[in-house]
VOTITI-871080 format. One record per residue (C-alpha): residue number from 0; residue in one letter; chain; x, y, z. Coordinates in steps of 0.05 Angstrom, whole numbers, plus 5000, padded with zeros to 4 digits. Each point is the difference from the previous one (the first is absolute). Layout:
N
REC   resi   resn   chain     xx     yy     zz
REC    NUM      a       A      X      Y      Z
...
! end
This chain:
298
REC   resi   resn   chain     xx     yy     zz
REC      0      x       A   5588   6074   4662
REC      1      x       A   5033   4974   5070
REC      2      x       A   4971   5051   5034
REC      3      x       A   4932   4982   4975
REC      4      x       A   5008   4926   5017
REC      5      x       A   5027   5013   5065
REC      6      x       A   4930   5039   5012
REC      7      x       A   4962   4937   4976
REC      8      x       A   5039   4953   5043
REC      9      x       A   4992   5056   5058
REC     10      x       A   4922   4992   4996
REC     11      x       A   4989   4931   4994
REC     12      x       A   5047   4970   5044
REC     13      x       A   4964   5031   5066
REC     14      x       A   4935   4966   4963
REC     15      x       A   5030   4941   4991
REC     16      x       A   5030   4998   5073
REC     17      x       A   4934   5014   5025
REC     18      x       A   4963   4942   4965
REC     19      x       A   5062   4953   5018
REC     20      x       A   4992   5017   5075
REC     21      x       A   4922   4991   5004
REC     22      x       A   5001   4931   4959
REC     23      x       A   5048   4985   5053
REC     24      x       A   4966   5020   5057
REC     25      x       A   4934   4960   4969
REC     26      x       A   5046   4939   4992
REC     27      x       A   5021   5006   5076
REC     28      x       A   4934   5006   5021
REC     29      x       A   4971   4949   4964
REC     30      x       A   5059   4946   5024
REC     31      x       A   4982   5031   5073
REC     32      x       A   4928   4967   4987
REC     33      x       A   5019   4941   4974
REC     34      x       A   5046   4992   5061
REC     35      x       A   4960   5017   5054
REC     36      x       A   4941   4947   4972
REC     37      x       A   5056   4944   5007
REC     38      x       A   5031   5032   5068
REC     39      x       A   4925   4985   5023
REC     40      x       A   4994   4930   4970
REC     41      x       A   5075   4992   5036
REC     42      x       A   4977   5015   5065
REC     43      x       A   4936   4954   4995
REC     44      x       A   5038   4938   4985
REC     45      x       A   5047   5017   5048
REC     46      x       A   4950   5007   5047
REC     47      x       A   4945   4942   4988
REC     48      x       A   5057   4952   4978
REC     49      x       A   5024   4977   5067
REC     50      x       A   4927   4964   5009
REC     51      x       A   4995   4978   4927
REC     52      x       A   5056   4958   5011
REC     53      x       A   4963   4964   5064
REC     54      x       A   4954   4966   4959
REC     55      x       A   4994   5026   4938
REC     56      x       A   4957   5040   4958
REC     57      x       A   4934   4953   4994
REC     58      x       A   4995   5010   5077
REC     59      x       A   4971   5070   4994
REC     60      x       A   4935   4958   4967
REC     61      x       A   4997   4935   5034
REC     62      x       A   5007   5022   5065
REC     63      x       A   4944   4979   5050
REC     64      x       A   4983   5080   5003
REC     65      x       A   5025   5070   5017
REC     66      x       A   5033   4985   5079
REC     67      x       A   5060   5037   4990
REC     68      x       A   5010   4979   5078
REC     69      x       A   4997   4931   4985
REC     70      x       A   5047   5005   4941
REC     71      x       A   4940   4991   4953
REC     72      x       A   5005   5050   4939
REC     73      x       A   4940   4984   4954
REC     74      x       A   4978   5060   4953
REC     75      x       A   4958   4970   4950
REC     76      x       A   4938   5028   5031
REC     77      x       A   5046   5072   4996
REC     78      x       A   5011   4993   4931
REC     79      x       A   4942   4976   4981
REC     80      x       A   4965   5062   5033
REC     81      x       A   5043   5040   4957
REC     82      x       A   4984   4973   4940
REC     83      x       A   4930   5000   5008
REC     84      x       A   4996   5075   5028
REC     85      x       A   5040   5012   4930
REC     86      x       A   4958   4964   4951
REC     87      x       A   4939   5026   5036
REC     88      x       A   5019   5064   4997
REC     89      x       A   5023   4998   4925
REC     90      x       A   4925   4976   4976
REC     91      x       A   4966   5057   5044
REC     92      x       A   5046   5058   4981
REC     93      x       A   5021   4974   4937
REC     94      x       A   4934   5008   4957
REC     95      x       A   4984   5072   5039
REC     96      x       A   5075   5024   4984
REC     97      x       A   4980   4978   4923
REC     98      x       A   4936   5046   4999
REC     99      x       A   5021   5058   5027
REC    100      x       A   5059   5011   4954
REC    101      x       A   4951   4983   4936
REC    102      x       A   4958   5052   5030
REC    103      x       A   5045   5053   5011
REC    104      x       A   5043   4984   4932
REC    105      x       A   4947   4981   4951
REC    106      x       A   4934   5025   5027
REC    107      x       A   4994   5060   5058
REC    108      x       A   5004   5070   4980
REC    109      x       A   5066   5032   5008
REC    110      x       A   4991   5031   5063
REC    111      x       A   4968   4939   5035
REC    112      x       A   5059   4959   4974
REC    113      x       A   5045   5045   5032
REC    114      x       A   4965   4995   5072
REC    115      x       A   4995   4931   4993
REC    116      x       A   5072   4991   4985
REC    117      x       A   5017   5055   5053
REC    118      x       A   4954   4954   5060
REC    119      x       A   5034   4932   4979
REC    120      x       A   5075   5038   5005
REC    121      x       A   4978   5032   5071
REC    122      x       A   4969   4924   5026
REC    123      x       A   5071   4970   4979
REC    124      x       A   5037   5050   5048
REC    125      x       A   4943   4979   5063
REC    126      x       A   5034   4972   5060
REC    127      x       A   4995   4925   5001
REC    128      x       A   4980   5011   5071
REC    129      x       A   4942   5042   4982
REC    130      x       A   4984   4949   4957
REC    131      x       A   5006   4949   5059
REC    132      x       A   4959   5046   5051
REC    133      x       A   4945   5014   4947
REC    134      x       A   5001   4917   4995
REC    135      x       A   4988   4993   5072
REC    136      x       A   4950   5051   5012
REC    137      x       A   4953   4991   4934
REC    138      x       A   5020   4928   4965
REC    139      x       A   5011   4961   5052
REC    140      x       A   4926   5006   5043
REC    141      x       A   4972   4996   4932
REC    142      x       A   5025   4934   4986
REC    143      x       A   4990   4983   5072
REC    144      x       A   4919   5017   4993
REC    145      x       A   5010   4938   4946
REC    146      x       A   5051   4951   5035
REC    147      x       A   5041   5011   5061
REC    148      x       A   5052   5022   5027
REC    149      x       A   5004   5055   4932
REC    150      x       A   5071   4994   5002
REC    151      x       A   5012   4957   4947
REC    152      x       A   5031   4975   4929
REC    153      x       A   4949   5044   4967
REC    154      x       A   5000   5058   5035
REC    155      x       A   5083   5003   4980
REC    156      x       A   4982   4984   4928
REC    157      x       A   4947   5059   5004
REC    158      x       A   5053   5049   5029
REC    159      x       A   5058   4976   4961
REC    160      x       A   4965   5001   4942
REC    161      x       A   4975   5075   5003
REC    162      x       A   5084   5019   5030
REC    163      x       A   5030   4965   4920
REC    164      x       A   4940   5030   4966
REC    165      x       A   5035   5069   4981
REC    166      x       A   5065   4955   4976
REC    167      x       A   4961   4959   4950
REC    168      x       A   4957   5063   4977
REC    169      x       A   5058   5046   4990
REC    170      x       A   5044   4943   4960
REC    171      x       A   4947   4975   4956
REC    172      x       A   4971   5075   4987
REC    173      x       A   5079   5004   4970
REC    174      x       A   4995   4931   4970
REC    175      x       A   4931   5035   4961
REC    176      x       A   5026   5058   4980
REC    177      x       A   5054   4957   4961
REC    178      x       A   4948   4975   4955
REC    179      x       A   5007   5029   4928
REC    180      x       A   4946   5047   4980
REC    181      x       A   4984   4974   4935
REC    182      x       A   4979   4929   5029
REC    183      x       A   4944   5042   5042
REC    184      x       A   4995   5049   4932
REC    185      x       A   4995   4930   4947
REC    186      x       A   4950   4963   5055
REC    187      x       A   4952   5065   4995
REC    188      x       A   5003   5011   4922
REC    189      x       A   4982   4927   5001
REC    190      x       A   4942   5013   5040
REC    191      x       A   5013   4963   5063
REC    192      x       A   4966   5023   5066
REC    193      x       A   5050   5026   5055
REC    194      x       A   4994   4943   5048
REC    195      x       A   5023   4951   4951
REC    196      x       A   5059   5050   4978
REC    197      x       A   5018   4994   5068
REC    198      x       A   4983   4929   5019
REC    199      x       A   5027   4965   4930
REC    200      x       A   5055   5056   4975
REC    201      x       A   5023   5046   5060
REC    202      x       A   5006   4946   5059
REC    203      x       A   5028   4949   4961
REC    204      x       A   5062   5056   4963
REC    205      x       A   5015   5021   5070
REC    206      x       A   4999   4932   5036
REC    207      x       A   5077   4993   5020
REC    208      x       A   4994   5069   5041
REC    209      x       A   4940   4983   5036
REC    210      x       A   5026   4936   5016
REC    211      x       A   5065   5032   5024
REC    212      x       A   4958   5039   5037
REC    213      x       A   4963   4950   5037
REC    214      x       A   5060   4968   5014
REC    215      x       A   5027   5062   5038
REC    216      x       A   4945   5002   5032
REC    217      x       A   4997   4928   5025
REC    218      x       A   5078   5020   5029
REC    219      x       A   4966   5051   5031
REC    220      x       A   4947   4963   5031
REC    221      x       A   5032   4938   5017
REC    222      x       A   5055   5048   5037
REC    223      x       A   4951   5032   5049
REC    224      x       A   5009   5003   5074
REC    225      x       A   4956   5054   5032
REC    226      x       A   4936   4986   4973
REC    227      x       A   5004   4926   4999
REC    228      x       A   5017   5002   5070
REC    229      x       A   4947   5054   5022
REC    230      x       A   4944   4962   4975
REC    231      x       A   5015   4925   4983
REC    232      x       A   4983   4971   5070
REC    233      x       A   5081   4977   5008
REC    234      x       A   4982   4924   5006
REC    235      x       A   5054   4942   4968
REC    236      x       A   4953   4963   4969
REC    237      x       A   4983   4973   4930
REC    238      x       A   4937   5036   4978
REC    239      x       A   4937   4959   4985
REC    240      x       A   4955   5062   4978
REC    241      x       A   5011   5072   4985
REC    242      x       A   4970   5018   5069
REC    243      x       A   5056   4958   5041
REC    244      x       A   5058   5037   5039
REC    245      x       A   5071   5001   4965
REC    246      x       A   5069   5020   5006
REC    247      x       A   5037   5019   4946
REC    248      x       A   5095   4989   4993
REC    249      x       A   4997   5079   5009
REC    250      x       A   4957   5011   5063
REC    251      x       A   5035   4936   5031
REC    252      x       A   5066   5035   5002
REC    253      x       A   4972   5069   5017
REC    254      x       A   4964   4962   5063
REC    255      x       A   5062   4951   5021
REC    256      x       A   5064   5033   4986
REC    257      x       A   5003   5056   5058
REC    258      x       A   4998   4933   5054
REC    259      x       A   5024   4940   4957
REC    260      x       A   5077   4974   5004
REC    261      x       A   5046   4945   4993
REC    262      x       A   4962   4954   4952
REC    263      x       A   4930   5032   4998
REC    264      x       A   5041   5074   4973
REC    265      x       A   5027   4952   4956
REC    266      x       A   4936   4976   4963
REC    267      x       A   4976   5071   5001
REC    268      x       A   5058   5008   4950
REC    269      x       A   4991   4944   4956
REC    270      x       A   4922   5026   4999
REC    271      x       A   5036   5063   4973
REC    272      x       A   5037   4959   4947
REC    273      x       A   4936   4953   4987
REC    274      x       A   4965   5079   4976
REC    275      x       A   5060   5018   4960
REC    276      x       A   4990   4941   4962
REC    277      x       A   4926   5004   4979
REC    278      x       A   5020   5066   4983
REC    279      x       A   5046   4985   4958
REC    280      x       A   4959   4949   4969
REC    281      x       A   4938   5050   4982
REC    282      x       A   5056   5045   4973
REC    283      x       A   5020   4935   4955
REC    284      x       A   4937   4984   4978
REC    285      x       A   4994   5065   4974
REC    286      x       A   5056   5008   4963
REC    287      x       A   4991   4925   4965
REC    288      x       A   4927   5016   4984
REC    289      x       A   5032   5072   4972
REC    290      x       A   5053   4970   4960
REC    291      x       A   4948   4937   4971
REC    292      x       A   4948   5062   4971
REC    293      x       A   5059   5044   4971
REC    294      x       A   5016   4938   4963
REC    295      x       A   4928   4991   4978
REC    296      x       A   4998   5075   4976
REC    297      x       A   5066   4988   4961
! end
């Protein structure tokens, strides 16, 4: 009997061990994350705060404009850029990202479903500088046949909507193939057509994942540097129309930081900070509309 329970112990303590060590090693690696995101929000503040402290936060608004060599920081026309290439980007890509994964879930054959799926997973691992090139040589004199100079707030929403278009597809084809069966299955024995399965049942089941996935996507647009600053026109400058030059947080410290120091570095970083924080608002949205519709479901 002790030799048989000394067998037992023998075979699952190396088990045991095992699953002990790679929990571990998760646990490390996930605390490594965590750390490294505040390590980076560290080094911001400790970068950007020195100017900060000069005159506050509400300078970076109010400012008479973008001078950094006259000590003038304003980046509302930045951030408004930003926002706009985001949102603009989000109602262009947004309803294409929403019909091709009801195609290829609900509707295609099985092999077309698969292309399909296998084109929009090959377009999210393009280059963001192909996308940028392809901008400048195609969108851009297009839009300039229409209004000059080409480079402009719509040719960026163009680009940077067709560069989060495989993110939204890919996350809401997930967030569709978490609808139950039987609401599809009880909406046909009921007689009701396909589109308004989809439109009234489908959609509406599996509207916290598309939303999540939208706002991934607007993180992933409103995080863009290449493209943005390819094709945008790189002007500081509220926009009045969707054909006027822009410059967006991102491209502003891709252009400035290799030259800019003392004060002027400075803002570049508190630019950095000012995208961390819309960030991390999006993400918050997100998760409060998330939590509000689990509670609705419960």
């Amino acid at each position: 009997m002790t030799l048989l329970t000394d067998e037992v112990v023998a075979k699952v303590h190396p088990t045991k061990l095992r699953g002990w060590a790679f929990w571990s090693a998760m646990s490390m690696l996930a605390l490594l994350g965590a750390a490294i995101v505040f390590l980076i929000v560290a080094f911001l503040l400790s970068e950007s705060f020195p100017l900060i402290a000069q005159g506050g936060p509400i300078r970076f608004f109010t400012d008479e404009g973008w001078w950094p060599r006259d000590a003038s920081f304003n980046m509302t026309p930045m951030v408004l850029a930003s926002l706009y290439l985001t949102i603009g980007a989000l109602v262009v890509a947004t309803p294409l990202s929403l019909a091709i994964s009801l195609v290829t879930t609900f509707k295609a054959p099985a092999r077309l479903a698969h292309v399909l799926r296998n084109l929009v997973e090959l377009s999210a691992a393009v280059p963001t500088v192909v996308y940028g090139l392809w901008g400048v040589s195609s969108i851009v004199p297009i839009v300039n046949i229409w209004s000059p100079p080409g480079a402009s707030l719509l040719a960026g929403v163009l680009i940077v909507a067709l560069m989060i278009i495989p993110t939204i597809t890919v996350l809401t084809q997930s967030a569709l193939q978490t609808v139950p069966t039987a609401y599809v299955q009880g909406a046909t024995a009921l007689g009701v057509s396909t589109s308004q399965t989809l439109l009234r049942i489908v959609i509406p089941a599996a509207r916290q994942g598309i939303f999540s996935a939208m706002v991934l996507g607007a993180a992933r647009a409103i995080g863009e540097t290449m493209v943005v600053l390819m094709v945008c026109g790189n002007i500081v400058q509220v926009p009045t129309s969707l054909f006027d030059p822009v410059r967006a947080l991102t491209a502003n410290i891709a252009l400035e930081m290799p030259y800019a120091m003392g004060d002027h570095r400075a803002s570049l970083f508190v630019a950095g900070l000012l995208m961390l924080l819309l960030v991390s608002a999006l993400v918050a949205v997100g998760e409060w509309v998330g939590m509000r519709q689990r509670k609705m479901i419960s």
